[in-house]
N, CA, C and O atoms as a printed pandas DataFrame, in Angstrom:
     atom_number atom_name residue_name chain_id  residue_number  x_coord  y_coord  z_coord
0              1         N          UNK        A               1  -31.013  -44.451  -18.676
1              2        CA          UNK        A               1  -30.144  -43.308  -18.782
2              3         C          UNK        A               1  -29.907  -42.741  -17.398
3              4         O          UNK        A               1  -30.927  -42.687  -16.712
4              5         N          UNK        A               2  -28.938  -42.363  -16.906
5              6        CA          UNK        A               2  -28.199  -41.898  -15.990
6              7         C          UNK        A               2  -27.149  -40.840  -15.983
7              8         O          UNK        A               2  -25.974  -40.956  -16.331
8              9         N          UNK        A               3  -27.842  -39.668  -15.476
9             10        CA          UNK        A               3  -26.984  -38.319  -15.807
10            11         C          UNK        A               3  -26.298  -38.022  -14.461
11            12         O          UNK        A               3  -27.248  -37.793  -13.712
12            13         N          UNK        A               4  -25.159  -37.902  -13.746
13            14        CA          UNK        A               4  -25.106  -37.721  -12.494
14            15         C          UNK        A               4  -24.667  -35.971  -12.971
15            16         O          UNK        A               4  -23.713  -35.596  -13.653
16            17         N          UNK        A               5  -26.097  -34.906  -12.118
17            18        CA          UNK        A               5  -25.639  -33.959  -12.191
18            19         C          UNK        A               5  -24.458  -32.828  -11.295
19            20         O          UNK        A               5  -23.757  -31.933  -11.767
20            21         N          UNK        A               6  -24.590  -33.282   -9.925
21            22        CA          UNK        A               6  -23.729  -32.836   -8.836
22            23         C          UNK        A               6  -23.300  -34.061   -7.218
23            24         O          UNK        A               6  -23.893  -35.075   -6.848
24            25         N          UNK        A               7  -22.461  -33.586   -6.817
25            26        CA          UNK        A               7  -22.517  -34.467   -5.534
26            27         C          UNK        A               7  -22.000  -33.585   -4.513
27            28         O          UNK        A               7  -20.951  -32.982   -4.741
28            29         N          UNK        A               8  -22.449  -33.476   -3.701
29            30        CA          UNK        A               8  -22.639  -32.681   -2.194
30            31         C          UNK        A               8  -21.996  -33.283   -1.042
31            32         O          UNK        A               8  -22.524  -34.196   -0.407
32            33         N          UNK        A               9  -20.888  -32.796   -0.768
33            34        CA          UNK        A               9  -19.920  -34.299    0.562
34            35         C          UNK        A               9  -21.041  -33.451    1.888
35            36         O          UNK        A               9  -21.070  -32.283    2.275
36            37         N          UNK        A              10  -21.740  -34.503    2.229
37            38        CA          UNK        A              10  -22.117  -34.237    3.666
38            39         C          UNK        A              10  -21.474  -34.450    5.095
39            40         O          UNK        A              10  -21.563  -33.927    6.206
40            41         N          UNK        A              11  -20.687  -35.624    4.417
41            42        CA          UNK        A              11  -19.829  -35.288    5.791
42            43         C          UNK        A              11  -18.601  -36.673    5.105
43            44         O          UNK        A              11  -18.717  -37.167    3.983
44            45         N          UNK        A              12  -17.457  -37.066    6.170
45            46        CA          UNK        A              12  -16.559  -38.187    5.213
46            47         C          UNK        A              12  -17.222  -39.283    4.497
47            48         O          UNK        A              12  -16.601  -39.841    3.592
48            49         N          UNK        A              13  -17.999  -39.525    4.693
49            50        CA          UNK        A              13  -18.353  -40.852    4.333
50            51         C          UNK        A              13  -19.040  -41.221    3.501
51            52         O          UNK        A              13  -18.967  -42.282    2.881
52            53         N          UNK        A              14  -20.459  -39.623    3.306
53            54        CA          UNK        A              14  -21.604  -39.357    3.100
54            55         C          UNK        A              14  -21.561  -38.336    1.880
55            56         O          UNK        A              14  -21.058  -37.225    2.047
56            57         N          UNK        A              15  -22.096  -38.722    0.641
57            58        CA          UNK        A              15  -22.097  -37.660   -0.443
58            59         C          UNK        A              15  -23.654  -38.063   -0.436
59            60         O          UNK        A              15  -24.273  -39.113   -0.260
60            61         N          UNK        A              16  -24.088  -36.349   -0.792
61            62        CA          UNK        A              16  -25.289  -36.322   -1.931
62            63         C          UNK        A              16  -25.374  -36.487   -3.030
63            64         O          UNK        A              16  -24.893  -35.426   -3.428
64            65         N          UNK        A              17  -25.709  -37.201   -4.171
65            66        CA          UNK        A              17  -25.885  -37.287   -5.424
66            67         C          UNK        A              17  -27.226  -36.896   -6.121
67            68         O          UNK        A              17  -28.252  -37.576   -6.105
68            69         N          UNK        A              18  -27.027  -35.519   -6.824
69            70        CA          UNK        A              18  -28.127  -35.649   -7.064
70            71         C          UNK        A              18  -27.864  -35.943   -8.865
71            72         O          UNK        A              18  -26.939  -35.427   -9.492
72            73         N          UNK        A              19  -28.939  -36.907   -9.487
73            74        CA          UNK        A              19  -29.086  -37.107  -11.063
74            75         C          UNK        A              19  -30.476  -37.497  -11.631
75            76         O          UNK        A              19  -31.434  -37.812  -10.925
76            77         N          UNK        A              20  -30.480  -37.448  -12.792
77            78        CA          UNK        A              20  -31.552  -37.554  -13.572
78            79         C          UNK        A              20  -31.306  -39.269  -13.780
79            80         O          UNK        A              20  -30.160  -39.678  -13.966
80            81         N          UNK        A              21  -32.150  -39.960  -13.747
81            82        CA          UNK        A              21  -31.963  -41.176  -13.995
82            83         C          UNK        A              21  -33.648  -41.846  -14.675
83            84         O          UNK        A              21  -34.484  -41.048  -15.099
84            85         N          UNK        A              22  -33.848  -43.000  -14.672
85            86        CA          UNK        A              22  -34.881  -43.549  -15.403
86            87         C          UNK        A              22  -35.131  -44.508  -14.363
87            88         O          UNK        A              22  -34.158  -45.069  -13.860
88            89         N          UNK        A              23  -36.497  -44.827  -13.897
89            90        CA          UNK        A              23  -37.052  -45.545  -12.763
90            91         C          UNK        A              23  -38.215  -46.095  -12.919
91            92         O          UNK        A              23  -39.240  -45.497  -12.588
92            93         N          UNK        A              24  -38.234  -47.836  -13.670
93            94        CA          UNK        A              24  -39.215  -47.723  -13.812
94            95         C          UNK        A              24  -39.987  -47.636  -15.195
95            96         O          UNK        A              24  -41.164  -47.890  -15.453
96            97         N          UNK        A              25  -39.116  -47.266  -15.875
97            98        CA          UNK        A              25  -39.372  -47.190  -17.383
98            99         C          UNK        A              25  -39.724  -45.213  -17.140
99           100         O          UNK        A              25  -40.500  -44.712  -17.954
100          101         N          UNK        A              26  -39.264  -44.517  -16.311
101          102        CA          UNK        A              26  -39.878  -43.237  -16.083
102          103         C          UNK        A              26  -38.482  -42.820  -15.580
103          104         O          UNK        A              26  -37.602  -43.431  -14.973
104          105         N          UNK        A              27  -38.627  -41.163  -16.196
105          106        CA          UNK        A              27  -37.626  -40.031  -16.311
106          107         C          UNK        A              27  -37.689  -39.412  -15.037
107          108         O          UNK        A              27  -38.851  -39.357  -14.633
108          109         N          UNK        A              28  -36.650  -38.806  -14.071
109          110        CA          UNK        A              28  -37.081  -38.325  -12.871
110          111         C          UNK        A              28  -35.818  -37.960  -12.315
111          112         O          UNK        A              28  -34.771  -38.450  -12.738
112          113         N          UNK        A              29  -35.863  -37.119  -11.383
113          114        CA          UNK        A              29  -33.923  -36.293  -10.386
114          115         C          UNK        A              29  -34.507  -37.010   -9.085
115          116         O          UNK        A              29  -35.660  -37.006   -8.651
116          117         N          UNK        A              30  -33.693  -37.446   -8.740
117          118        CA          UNK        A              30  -32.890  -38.462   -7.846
118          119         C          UNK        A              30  -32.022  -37.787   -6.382
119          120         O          UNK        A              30  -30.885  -37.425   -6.079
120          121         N          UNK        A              31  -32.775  -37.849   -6.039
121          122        CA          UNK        A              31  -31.331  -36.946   -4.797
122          123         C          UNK        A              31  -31.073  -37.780   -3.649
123          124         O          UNK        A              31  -31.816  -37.445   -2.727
124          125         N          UNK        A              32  -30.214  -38.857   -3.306
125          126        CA          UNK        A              32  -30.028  -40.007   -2.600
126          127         C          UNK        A              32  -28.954  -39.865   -2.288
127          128         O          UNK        A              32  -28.223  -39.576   -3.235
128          129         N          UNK        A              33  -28.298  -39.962   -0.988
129          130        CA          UNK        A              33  -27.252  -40.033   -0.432
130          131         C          UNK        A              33  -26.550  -41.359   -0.922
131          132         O          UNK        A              33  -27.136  -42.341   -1.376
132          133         N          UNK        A              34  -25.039  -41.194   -0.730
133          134        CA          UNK        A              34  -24.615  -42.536   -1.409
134          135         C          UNK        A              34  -23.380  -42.224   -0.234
135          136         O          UNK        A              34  -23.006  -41.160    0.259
136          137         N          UNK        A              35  -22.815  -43.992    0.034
137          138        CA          UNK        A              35  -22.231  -43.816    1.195
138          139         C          UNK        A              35  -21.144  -44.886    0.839
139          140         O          UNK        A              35  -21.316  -45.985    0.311
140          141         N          UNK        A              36  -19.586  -44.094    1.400
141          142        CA          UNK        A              36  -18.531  -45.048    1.278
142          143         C          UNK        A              36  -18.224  -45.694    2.858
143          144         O          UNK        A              36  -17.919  -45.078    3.878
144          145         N          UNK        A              37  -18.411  -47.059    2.669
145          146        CA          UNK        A              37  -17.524  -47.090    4.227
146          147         C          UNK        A              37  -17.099  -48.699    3.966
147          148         O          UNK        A              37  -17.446  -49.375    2.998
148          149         N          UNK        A              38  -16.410  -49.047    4.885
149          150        CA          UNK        A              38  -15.606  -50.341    4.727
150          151         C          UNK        A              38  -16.933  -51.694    4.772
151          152         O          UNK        A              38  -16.637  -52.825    4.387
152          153         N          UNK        A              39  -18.387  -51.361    5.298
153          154        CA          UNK        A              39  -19.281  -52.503    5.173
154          155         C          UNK        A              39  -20.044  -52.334    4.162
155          156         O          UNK        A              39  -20.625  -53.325    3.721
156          157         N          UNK        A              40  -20.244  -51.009    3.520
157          158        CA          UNK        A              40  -20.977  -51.027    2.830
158          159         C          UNK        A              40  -21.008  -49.530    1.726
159          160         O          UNK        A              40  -21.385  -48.390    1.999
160          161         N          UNK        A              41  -20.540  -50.003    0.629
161          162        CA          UNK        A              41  -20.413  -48.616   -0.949
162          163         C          UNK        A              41  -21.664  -48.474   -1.799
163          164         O          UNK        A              41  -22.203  -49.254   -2.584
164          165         N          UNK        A              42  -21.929  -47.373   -1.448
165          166        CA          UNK        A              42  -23.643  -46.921   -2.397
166          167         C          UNK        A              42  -24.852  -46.239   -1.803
167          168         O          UNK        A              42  -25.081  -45.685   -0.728
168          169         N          UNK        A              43  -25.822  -46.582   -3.349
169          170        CA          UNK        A              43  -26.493  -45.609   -2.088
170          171         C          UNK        A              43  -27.651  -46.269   -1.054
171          172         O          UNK        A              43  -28.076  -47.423   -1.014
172          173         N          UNK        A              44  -27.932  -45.317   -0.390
173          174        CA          UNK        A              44  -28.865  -45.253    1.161
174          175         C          UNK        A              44  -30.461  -45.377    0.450
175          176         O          UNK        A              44  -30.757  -44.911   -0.650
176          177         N          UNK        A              45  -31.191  -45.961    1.169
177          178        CA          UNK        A              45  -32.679  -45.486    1.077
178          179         C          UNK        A              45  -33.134  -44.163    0.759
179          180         O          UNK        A              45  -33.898  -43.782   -0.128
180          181         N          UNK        A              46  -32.267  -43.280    2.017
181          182        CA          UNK        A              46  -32.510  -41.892    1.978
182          183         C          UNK        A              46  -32.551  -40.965    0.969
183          184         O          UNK        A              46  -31.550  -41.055    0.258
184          185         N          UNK        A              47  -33.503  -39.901    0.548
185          186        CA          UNK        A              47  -32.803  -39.468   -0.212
186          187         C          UNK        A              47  -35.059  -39.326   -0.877
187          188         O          UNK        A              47  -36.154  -39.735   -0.492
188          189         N          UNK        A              48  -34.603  -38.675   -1.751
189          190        CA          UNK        A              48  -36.347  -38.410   -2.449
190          191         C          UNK        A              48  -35.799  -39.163   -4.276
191          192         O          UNK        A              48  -34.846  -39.625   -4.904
192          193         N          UNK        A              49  -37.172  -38.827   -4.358
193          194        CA          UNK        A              49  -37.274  -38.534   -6.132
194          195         C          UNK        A              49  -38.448  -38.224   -6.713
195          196         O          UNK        A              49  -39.591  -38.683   -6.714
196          197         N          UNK        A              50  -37.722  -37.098   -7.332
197          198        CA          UNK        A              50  -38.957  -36.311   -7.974
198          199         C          UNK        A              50  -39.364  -36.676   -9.824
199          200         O          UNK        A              50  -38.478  -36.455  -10.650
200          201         N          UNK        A              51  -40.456  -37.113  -10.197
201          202        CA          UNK        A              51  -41.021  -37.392  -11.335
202          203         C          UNK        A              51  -40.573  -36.385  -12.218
203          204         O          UNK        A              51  -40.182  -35.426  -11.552
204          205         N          UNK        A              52  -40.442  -36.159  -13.645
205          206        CA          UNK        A              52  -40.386  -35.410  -14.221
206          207         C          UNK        A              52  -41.495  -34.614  -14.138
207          208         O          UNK        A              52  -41.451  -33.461  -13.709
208          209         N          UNK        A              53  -42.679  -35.264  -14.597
209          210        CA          UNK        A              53  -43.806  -33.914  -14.616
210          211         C          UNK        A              53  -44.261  -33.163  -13.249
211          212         O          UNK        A              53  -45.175  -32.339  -13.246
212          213         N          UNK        A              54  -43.581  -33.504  -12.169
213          214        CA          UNK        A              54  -43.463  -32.395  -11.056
214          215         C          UNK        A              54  -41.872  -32.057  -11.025
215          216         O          UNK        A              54  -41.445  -31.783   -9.903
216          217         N          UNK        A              55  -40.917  -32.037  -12.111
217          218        CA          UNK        A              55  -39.996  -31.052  -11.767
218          219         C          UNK        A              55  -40.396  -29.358  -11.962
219          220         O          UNK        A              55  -40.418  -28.489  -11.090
220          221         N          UNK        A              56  -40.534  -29.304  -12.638
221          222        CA          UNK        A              56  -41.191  -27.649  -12.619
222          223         C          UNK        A              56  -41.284  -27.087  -11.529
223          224         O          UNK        A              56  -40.725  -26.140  -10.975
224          225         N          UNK        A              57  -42.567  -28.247  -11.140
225          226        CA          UNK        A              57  -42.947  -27.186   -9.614
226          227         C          UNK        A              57  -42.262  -27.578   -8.673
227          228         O          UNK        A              57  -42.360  -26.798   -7.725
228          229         N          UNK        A              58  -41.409  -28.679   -8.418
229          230        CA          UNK        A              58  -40.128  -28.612   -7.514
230          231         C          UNK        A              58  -38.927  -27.871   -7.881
231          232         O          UNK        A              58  -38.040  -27.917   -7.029
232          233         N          UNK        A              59  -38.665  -27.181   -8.965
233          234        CA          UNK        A              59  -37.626  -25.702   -9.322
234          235         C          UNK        A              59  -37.981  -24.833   -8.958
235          236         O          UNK        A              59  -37.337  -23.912   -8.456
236          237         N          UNK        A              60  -39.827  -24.977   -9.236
237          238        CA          UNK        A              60  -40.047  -23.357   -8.420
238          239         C          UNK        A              60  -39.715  -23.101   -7.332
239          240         O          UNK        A              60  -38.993  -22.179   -6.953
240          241         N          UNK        A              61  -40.206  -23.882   -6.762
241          242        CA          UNK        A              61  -40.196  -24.254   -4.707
242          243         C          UNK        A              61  -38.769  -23.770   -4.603
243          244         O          UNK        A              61  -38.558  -22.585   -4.349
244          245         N          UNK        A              62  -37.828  -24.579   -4.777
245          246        CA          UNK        A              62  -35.964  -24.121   -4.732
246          247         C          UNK        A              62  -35.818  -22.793   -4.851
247          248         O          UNK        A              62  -35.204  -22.033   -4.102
248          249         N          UNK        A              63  -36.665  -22.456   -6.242
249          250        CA          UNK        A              63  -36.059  -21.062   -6.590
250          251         C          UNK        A              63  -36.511  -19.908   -6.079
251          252         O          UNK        A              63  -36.147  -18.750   -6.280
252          253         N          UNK        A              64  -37.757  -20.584   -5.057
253          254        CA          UNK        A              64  -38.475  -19.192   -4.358
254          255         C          UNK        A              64  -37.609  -19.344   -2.646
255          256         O          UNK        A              64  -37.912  -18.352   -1.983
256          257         N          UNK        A              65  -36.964  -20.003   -2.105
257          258        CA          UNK        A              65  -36.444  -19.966   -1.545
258          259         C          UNK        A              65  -35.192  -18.642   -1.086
259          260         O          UNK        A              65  -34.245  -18.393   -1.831
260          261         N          UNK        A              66  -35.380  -18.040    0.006
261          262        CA          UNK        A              66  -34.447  -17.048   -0.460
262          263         C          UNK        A              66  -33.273  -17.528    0.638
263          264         O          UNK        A              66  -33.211  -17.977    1.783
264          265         N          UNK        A              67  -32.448  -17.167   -0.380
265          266        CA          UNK        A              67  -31.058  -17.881    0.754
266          267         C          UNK        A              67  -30.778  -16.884    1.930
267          268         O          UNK        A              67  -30.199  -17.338    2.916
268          269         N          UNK        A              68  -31.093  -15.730    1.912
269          270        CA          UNK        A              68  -30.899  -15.066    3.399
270          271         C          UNK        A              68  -31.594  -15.751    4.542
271          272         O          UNK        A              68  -31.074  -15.627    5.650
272          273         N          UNK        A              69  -32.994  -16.646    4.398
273          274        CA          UNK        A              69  -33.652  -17.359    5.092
274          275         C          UNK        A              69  -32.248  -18.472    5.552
275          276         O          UNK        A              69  -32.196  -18.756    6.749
276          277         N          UNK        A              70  -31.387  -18.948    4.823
277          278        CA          UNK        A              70  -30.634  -20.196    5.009
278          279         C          UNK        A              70  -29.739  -20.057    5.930
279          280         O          UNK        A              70  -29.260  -20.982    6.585
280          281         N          UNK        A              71  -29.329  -18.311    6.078
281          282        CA          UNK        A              71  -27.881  -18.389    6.700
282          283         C          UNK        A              71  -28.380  -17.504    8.425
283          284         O          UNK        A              71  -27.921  -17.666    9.556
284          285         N          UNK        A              72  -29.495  -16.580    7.899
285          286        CA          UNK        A              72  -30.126  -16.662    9.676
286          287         C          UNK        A              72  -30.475  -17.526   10.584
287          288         O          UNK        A              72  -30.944  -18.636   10.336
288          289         N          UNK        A              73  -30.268  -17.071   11.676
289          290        CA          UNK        A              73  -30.246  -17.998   12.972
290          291         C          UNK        A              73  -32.028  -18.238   13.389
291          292         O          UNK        A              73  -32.913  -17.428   13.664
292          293         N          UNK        A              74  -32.015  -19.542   13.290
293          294        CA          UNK        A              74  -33.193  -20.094   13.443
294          295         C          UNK        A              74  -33.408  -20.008   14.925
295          296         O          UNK        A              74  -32.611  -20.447   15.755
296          297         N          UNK        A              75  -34.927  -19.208   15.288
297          298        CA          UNK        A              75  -35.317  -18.678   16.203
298          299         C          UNK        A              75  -36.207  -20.626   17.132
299          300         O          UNK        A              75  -36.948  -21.346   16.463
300          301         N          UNK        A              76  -35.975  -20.828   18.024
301          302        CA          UNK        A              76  -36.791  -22.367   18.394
302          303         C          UNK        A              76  -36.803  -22.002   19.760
303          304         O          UNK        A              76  -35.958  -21.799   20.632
304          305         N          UNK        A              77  -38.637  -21.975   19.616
305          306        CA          UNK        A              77  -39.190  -21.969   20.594
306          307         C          UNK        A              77  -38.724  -22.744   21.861
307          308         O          UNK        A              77  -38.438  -23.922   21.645
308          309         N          UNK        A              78  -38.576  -22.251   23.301
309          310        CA          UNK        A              78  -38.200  -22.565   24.289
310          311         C          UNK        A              78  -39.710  -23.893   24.965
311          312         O          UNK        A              78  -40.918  -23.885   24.727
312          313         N          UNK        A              79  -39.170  -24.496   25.506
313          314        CA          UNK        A              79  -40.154  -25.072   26.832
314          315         C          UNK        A              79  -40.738  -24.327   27.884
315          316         O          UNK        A              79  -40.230  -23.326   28.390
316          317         N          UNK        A              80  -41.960  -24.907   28.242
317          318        CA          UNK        A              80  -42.442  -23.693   29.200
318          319         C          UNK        A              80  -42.072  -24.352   30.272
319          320         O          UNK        A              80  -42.397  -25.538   30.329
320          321         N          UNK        A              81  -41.297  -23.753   31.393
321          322        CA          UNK        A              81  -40.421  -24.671   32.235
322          323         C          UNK        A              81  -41.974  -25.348   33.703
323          324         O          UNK        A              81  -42.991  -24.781   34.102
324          325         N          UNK        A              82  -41.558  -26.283   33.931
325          326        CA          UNK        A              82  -42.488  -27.442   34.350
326          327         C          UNK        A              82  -43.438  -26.855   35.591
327          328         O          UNK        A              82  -42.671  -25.894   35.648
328          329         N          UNK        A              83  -44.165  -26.636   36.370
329          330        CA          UNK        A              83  -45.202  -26.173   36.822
330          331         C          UNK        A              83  -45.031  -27.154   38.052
331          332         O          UNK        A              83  -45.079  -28.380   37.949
332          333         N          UNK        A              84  -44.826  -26.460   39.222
333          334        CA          UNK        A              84  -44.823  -27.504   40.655
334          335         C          UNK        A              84  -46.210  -27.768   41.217
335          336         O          UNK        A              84  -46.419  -28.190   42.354
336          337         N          UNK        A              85  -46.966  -27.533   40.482
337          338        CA          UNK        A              85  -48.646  -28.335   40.712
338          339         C          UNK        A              85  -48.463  -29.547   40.547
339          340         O          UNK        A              85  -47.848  -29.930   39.552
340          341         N          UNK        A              86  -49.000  -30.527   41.576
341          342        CA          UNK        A              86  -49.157  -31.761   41.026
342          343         C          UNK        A              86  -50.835  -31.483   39.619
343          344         O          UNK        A              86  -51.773  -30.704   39.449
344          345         N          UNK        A              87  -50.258  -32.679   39.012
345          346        CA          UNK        A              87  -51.566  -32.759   38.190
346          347         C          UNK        A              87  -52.875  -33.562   38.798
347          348         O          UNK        A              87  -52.754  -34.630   39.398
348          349         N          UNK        A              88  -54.124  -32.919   38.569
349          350        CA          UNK        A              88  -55.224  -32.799   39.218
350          351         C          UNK        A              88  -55.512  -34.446   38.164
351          352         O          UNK        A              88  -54.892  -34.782   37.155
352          353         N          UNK        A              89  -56.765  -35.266   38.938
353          354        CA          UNK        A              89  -57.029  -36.666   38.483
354          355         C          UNK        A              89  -58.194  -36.206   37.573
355          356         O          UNK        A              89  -59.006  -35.347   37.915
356          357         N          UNK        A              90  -58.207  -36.999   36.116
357          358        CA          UNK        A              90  -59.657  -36.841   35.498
358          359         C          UNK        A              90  -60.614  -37.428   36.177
359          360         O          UNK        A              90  -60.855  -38.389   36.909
360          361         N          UNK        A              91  -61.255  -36.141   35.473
361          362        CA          UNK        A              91  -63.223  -36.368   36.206
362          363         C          UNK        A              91  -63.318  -38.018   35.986
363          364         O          UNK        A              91  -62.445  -38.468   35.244
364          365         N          UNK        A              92  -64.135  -38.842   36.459
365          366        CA          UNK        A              92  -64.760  -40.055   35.772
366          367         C          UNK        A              92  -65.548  -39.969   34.861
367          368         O          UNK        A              92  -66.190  -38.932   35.029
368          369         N          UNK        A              93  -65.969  -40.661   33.680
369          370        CA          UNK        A              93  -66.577  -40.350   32.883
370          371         C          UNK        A              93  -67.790  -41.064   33.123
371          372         O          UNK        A              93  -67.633  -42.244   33.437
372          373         N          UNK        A              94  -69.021  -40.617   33.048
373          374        CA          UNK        A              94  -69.870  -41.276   32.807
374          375         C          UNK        A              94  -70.477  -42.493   31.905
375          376         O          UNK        A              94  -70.213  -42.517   30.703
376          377         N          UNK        A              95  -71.167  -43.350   32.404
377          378        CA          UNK        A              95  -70.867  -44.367   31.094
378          379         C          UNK        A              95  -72.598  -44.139   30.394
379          380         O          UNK        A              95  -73.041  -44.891   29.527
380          381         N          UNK        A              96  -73.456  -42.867   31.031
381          382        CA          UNK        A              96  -74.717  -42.515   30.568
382          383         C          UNK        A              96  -74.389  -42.175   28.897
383          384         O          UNK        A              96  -73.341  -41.640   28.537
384          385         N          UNK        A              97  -75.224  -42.492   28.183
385          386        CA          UNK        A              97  -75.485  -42.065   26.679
386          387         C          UNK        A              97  -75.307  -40.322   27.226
387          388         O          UNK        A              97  -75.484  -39.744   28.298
388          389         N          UNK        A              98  -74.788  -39.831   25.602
389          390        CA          UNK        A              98  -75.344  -38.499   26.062
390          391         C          UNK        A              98  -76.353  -38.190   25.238
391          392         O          UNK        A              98  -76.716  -38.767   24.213
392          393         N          UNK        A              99  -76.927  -36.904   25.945
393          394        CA          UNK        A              99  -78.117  -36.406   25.425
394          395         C          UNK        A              99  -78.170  -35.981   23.942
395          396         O          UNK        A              99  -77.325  -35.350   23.306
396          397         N          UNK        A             100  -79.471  -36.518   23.502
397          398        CA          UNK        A             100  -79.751  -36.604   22.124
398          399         C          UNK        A             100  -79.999  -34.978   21.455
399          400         O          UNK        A             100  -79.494  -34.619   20.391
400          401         N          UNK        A             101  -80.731  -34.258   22.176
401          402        CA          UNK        A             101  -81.192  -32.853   22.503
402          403         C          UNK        A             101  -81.384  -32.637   23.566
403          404         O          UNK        A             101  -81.434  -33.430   24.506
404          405         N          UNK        A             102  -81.638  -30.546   23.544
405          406        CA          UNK        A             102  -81.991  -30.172   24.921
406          407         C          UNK        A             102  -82.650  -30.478   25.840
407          408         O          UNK        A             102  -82.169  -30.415   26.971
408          409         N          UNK        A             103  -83.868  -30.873   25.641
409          410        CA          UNK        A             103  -84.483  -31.565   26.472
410          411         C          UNK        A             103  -84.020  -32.817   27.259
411          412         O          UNK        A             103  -84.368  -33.274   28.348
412          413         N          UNK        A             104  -83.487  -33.050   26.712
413          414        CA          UNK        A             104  -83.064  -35.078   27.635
414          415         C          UNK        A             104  -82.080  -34.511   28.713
415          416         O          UNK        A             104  -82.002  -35.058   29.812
416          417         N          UNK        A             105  -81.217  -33.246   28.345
417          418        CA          UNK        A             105  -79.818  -32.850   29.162
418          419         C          UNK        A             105  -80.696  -33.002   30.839
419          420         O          UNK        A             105  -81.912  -32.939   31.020
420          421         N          UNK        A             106  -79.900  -33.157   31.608
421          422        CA          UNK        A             106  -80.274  -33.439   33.240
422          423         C          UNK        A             106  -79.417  -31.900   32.975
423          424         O          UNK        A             106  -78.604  -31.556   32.117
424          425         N          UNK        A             107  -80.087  -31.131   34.253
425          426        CA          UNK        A             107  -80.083  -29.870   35.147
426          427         C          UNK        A             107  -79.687  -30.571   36.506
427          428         O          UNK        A             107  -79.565  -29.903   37.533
């Protein structure tokens, strides 16, 4: 069984499809990009699928989402701009065991 519930144009070429389909001998929503182009019609790898007995808690997730989060401007952290130190060489490491306890430590 195959329900196609919506499709989402991501861009010319590129729709989202999302549907309920059967996978497997198993019930589950489908959200896979499907792609028209002159080498190749259908869908992509891309794309998830969620089991039925975790749709629930993947509606919740959606539905706790608040869309004012969607349309503010996403704040992204800057680089810390590069430091004219050359970088200092690591210590050598010793190839001594280390100490088992306090006592063995060298002073």
């Amino acid at each position: 069984m195959e329900k196609d519930i919506d499709r989402i144009t991501k861009n010319q070429e590129t729709d989202i499809v999302i549907r309920i389909d059967d996978f497997g001998g198993k019930r589950g929503l489908t959200i896979r990009e499907f792609v028209k182009s002159e080498r190749y019609t259908g869908f992509t790898k891309a794309g998830t699928r969620i089991p039925a007995e975790y749709f629930k808690a993947f509606k919740q997730a959606i539905n706790s989402i608040n869309e004012k989060d969607m349309t503010e401007a996403v704040i992204v952290p800057t680089e810390q701009p590069a430091t004219s130190k050359p970088e200092t060489p690591k210590e050598k490491t010793s190839s001594k065991k280390p100490a088992k306890n306090y006592e063995e430590m060298e002073m």
